[in-house]
C-alpha positions in Angstrom: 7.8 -17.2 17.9 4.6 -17.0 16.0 3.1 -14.4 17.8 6.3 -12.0 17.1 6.2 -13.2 13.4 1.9 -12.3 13.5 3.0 -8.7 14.9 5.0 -8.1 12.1 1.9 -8.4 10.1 3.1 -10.5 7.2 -0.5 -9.9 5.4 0.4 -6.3 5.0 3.8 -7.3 3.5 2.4 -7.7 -0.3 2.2 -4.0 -0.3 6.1 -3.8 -0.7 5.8 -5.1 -4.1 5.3 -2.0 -5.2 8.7 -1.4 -5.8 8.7 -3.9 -8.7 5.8 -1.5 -10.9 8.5 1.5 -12.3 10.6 -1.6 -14.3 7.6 -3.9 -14.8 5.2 -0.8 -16.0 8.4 0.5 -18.3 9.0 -3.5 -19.7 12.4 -3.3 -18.4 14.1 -6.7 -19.0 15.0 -7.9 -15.9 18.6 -8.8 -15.8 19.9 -10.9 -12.6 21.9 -8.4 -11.0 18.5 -5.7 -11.6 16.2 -8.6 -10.2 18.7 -9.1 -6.8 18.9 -4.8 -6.5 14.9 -5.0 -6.5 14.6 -7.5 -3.9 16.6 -5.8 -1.7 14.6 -2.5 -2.0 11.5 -5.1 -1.2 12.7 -6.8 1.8 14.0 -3.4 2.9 10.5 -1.9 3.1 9.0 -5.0 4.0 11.3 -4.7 7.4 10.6 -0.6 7.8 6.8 -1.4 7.6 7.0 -3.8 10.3 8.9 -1.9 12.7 6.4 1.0 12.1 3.1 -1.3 12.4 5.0 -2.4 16.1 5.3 1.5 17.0 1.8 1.9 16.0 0.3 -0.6 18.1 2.7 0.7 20.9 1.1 4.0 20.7 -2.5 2.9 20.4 -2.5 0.1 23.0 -5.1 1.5 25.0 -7.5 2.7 22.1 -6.7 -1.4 20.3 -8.0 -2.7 23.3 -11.6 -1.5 22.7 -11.8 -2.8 19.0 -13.4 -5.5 18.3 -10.6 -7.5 16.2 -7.5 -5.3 17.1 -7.9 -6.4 20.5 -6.0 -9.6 19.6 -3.1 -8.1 17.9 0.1 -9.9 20.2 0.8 -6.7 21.6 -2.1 -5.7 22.2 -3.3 -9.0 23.6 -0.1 -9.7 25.5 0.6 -12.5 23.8 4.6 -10.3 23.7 6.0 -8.8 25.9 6.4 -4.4 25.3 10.7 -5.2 25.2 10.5 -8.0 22.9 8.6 -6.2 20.8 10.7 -3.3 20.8 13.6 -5.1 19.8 11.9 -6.7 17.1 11.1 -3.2 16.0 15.1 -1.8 16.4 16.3 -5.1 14.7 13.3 -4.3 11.8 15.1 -0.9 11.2 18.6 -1.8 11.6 17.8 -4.8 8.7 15.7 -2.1 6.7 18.4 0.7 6.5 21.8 -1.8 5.9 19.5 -3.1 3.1 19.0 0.0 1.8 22.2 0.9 1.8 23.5 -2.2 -0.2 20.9 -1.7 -3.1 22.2 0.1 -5.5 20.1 3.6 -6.2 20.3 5.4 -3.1 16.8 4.0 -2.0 17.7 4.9 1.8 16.4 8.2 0.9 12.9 7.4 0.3 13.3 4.6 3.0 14.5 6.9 5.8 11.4 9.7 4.6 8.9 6.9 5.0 10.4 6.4 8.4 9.8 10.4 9.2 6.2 10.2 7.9 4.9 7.3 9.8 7.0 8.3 13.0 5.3 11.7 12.7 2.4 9.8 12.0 1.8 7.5 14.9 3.3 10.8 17.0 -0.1 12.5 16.1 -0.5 13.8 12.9 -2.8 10.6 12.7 -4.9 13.1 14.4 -5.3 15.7 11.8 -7.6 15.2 8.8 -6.4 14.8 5.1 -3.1 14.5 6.2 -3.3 11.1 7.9 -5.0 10.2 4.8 -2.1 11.6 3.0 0.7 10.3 5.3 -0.6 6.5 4.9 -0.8 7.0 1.3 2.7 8.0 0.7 4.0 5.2 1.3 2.8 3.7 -1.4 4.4 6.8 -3.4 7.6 5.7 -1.5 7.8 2.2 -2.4 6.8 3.7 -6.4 9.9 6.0 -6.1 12.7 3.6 -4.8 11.8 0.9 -7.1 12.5 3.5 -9.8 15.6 4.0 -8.1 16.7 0.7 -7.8 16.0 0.0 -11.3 17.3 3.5 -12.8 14.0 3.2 -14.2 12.4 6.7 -14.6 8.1 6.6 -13.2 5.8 8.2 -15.7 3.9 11.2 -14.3 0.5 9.4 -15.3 1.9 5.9 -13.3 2.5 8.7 -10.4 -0.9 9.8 -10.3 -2.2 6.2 -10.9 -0.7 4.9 -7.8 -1.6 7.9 -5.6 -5.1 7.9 -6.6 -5.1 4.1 -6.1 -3.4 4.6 -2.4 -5.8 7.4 -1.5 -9.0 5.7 -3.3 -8.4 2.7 -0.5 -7.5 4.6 2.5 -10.4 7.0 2.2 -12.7 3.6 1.7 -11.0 2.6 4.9 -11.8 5.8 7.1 -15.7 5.4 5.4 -15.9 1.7 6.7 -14.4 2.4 9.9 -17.3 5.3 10.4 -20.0 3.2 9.4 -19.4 0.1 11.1 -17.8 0.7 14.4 -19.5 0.9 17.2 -16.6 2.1 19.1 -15.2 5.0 17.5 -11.5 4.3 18.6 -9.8 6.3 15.9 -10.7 9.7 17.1 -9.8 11.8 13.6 -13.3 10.0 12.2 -15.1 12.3 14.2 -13.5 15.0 12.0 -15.1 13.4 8.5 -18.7 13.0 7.0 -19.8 10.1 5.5 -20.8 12.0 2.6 -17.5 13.7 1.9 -15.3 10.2 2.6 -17.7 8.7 -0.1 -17.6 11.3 -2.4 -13.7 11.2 -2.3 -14.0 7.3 -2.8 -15.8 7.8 -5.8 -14.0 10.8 -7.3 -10.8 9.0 -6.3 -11.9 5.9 -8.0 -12.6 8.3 -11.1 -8.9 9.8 -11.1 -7.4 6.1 -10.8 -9.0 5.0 -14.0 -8.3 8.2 -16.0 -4.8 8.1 -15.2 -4.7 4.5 -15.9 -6.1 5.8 -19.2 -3.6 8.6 -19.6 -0.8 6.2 -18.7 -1.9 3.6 -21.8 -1.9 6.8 -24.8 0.6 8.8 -23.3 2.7 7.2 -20.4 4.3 3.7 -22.3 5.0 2.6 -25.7 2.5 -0.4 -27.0 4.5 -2.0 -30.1 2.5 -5.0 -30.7 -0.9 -6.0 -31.0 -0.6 -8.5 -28.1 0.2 -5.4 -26.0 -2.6 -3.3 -27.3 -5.0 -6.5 -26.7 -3.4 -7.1 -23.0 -3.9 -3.5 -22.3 -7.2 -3.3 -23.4 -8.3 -6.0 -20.8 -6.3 -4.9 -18.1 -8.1 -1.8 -18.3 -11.5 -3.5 -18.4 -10.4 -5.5 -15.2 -9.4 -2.4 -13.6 -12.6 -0.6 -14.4 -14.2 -3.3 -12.2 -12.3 -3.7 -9.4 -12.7 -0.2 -8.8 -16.6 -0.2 -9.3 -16.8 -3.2 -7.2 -14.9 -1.5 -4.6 -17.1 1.5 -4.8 -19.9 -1.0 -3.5 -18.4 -2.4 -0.6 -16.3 0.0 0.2 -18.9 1.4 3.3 -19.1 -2.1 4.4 -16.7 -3.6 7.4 -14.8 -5.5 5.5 -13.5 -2.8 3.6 -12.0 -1.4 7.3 -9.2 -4.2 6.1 -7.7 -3.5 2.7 -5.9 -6.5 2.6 -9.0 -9.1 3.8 -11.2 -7.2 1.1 -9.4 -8.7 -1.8 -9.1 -12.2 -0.4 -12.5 -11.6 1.2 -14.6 -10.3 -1.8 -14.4 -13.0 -4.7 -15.3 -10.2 -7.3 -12.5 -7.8 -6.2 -10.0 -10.8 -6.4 -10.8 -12.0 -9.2 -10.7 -8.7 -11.0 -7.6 -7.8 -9.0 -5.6 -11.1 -10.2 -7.0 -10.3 -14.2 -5.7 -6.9 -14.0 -2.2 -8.2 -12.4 -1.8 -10.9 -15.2 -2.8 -8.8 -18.2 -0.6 -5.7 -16.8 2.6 -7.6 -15.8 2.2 -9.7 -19.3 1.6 -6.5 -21.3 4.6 -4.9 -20.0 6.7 -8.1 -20.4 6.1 -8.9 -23.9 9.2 -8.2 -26.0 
């Protein structure tokens, strides 16, 4: 059982709560009924991500079992079986879409467009460049979207861009480490990239995340007190350097695992975490 619950990739699950920024950005109150609608939206995409991380390592078994750490994944290891894993995938969608339908807010929309993306991802437009760094970041965008639908909460344009920018920022960091530090080039769209242009998107990314961030505080939401103003101010200092730590270590392996970065890199965590606090309490103070 463990192995099937490790090829769901748990770690990856955090992601989903994205759907909880529109209401927490807007400093919606969060009313019982609005907090049970949200976490239905977040369990839904928590169970479409998993089915689509099983089809992926489905279609790259072969090219997983020349890396170095993806070699161990269960499926790729054998650790489960190709039909148990399959059915874990087709009961992962089944739950995903009759949670989707439930919420209130029509979120099966975004949810069945995140299931055309990746699909068409892992089909091969993984193997065309910008789009497969486009496709991975949209579902980011997703997750935005039906958390704003969930909550009837509209997204600013400037929390749009933030959150694109953001998503894009890390997976172009990802395709830079993966260049650097493999020895194996298993992921054949690399080939396609220069180092030079992957960093130079990192940084201009990085850049366009903290100016929208900026455009989002004047323009984007409403700061009535001067515990907001003060809570904003800091989360904008925290964000200013998790994103030039990340710049740093963002051509180093580690960064080839968004997820292990911020648990890995003490600097990026703790920034990360003051960013989270000062954002979430900004937006929740009355």
């Amino acid at each position: 059982m463990k192995h099937h619950i490790r090829a769901l990739r748990p770690a990856q699950w955090i992601k989903s709560l994205l759907v909880l920024t529109a209401p927490i950005a807007a400093g919606e109150p969060l009313a019982t009924s609005l907090v049970a609608n949200l976490l239905g939206a977040v369990f839904a995409f928590i169970a479409a991500s998993s089915a689509i991380y099983l089809l992926n390592d489905f279609m790259d078994l072969s090219s997983d079992r020349l890396h170095p750490e993806k070699k161990f994944r269960p499926l790729t290891s054998g650790s489960i079986s190709l039909e148990s894993a399959m059915m874990l995938a087709v009961g992962a969608v089944v739950l995903a879409m009759l949670l989707s339908i439930f919420v209130e807010g029509r979120i099966y929309i975004p949810l069945v467009v995140y299931f055309v993306l990746n699909v068409s991802y892992s089909l091969g437009a993984k193997k065309i460049p910008v789009l497969e760094l486009v496709l991975v970041a949209s579902g980011f965008i997703l997750r935005l979207i039906a958390g704003s639908m969930a909550s009837g909460v509209p997204v600013s344009v400037w929390l749009f861009i933030f959150v694109g920018c953001g998503a894009l920022m890390v997976v172009s960091g990802k395709r830079l480490a993966e260049k650097l530090n493999c020895a194996i080039s298993i992921r054949g769209v690399l080939e396609s990239y220069q180092q030079s242009s992957l960093k130079a998107a990192v940084v201009m990314l990085g850049v366009a995340l903290v100016s929208s961030y900026v455009g989002w505080l004047l323009w984007g939401v409403e700061t009535t007190t001067e515990t907001q103003f003060v809570l904003r101010l800091f989360s904008l200092v925290a964000l200013v350097c998790t994103v030039l730590r990340y710049l740093v270590v963002s051509s180093r392996k580690i960064a080839e695992s968004p997820e292990s970065l911020i648990f890995g890199d003490r600097t990026i965590l703790i920034a990360t975490v003051a960013w989270l606090i000062c954002f979430v309490s900004a937006n929740l103070v009355a």
